[in-house]
C-alpha positions as CSV (number, residue, x, y, z in Angstrom):
1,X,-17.8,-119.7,-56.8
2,X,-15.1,-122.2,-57.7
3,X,-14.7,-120.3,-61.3
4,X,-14.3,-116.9,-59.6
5,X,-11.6,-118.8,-57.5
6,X,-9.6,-120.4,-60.9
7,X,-9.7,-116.9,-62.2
8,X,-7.8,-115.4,-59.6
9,X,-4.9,-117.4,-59.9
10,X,-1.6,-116.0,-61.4
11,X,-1.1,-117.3,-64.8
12,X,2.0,-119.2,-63.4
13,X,-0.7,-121.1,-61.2
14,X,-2.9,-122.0,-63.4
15,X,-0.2,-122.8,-66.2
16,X,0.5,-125.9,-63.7
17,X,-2.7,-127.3,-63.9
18,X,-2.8,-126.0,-68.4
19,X,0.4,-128.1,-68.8
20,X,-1.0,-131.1,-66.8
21,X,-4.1,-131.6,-68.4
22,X,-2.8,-131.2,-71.8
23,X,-3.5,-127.3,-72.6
24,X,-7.4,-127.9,-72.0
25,X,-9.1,-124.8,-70.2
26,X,-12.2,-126.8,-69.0
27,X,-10.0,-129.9,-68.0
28,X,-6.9,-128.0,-66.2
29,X,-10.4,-126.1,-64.4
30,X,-11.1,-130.0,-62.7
31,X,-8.0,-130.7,-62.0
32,X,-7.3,-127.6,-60.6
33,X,-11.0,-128.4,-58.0
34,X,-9.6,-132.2,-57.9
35,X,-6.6,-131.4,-56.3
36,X,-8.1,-128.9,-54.2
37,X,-10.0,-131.9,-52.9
38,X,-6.9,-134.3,-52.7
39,X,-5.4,-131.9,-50.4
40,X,-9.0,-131.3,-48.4
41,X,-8.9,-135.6,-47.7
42,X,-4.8,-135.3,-46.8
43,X,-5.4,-132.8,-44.4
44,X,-7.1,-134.3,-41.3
45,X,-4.2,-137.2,-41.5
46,X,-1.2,-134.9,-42.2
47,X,-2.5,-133.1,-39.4
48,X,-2.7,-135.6,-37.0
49,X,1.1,-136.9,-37.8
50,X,1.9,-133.4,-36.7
51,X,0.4,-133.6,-33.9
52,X,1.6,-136.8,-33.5
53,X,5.3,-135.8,-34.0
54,X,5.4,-133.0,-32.0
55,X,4.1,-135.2,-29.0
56,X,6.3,-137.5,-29.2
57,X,9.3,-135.5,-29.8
58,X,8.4,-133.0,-27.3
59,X,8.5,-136.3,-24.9
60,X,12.1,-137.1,-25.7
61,X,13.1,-133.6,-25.6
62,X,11.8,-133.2,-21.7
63,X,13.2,-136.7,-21.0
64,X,17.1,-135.1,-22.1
65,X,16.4,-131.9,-21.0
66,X,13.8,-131.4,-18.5
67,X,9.8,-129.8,-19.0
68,X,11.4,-126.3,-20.0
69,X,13.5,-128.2,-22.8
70,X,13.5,-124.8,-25.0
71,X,15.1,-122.7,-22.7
72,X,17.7,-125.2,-21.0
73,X,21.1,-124.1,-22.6
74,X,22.2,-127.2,-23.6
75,X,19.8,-128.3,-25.5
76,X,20.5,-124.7,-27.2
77,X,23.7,-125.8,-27.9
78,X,23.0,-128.9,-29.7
79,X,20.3,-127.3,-32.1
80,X,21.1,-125.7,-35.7
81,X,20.8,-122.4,-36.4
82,X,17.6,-123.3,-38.3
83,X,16.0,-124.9,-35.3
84,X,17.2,-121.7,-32.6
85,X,15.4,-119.3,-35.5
86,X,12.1,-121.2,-35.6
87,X,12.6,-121.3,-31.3
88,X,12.9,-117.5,-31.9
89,X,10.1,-116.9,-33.9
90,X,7.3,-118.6,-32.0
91,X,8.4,-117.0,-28.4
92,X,8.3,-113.7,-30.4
93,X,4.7,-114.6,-31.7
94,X,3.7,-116.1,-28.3
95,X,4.8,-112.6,-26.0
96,X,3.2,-110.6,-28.9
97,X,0.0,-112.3,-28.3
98,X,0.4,-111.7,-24.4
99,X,0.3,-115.6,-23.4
100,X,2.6,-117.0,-21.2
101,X,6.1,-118.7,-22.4
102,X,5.3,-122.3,-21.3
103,X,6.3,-125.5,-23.0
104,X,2.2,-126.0,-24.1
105,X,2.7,-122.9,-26.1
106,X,5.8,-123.6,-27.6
107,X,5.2,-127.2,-28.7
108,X,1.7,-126.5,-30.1
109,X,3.5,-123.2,-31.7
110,X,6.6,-124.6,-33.5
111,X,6.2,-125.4,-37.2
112,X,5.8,-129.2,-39.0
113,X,9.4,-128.1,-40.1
114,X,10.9,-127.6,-36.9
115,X,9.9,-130.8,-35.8
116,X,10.9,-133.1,-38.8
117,X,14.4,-131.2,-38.8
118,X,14.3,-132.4,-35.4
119,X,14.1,-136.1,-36.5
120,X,18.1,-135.0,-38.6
121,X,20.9,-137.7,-38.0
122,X,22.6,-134.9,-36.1
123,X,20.5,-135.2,-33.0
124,X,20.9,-138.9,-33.2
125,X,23.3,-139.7,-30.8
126,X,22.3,-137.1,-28.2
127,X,18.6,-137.7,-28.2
128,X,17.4,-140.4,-30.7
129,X,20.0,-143.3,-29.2
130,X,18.2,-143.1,-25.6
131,X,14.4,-141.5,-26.2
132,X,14.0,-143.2,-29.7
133,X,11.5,-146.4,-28.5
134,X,10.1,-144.7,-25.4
135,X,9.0,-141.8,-27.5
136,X,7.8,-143.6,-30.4
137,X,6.6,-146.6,-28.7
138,X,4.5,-148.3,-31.4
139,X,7.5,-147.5,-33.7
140,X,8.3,-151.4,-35.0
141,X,11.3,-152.6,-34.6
142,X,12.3,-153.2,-38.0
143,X,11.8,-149.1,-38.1
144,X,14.3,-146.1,-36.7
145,X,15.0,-142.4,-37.0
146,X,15.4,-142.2,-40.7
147,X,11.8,-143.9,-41.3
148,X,10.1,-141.4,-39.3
149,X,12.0,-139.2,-41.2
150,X,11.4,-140.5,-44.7
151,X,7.7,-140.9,-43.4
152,X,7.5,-136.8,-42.1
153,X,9.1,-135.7,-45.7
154,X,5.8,-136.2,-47.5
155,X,4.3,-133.2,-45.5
156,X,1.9,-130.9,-46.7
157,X,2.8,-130.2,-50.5
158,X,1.8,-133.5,-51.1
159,X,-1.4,-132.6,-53.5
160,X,1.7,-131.1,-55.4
161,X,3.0,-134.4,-56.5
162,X,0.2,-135.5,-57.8
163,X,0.6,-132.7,-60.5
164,X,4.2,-133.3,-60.5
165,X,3.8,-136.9,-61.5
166,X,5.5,-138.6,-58.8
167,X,1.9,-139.9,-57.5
168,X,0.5,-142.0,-60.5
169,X,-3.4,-141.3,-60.7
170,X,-5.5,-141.2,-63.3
171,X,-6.4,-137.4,-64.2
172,X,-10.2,-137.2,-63.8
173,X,-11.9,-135.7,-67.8
């Protein structure tokens, strides 16, 4: 089954995994299932920083600017463009699916991305400097902003840097 899989893959795909293992066919083939398995063991813990994240932020964000957060005006105002299109996108998906607009839906609905870009020094004064420690409260002290930040930027092309080099495992023969 896993074969049928490798031969599917572009020749650009697969050349990542070729280059990595040295041109071998049968090695770049184990690579290619060992970092489908690197990315099946990151997934349960990248997911629950996400859900993490979102929680935590979606706490400051009601604590500045009330349970409907995403439709107050000044919290519009203080987003980027990026953020306001992701906003967009997910009521659009959320009517077209005939649900309700309520701040469940749109936290649970708003990408990984939305909510790291979130975490950008440009919200810092106006959210970050009051909600930072009462929405993060395990967050150590030695820790702010930018470390949750730093920590978020891994994300989910992590199995990626393994091929990349910027993880430094031994490539299983």
């Amino acid at each position: 089954m896993i074969l049928l899989v490798i031969q599917t893959l572009s020749p650009e795909r697969f050349g990542t995994y070729l280059t990595a293992s040295g041109h071998n066919y049968d090695r770049a083939q184990k690579l290619y299932i060992w970092n489908a398995h690197m990315g099946e063991a990151f997934h349960t813990p990248i997911q629950a920083v996400e859900v993490a994240l979102r929680n935590n932020i979606n706490k400051a964000l009601i604590a500045k600017y009330g349970s409907d957060w995403w439709k107050e005006p000044s919290f519009l105002q203080v987003i980027d463009r990026e953020r306001t299109i992701d906003l967009e996108m997910v009521k659009r998906r959320i009517k077209k699916r005939g649900l309700s607009l309520v701040t469940g839906q749109i936290v649970a609905g708003l990408s990984f991305g939305f909510w790291v870009g979130m975490l950008q020094r440009r919200y810092n004064p106006d959210i970050w400097g009051a909600h930072l420690r009462t929405s993060f409260p395990n967050l150590p002290r030695t820790e702010n902003r930018d470390s949750l930040s730093r920590c978020c930027g891994i994300g989910f092309p992590i199995t990626n840097q393994f091929l990349k080099g910027t993880f430094h495992l031994i490539i299983p023969k």
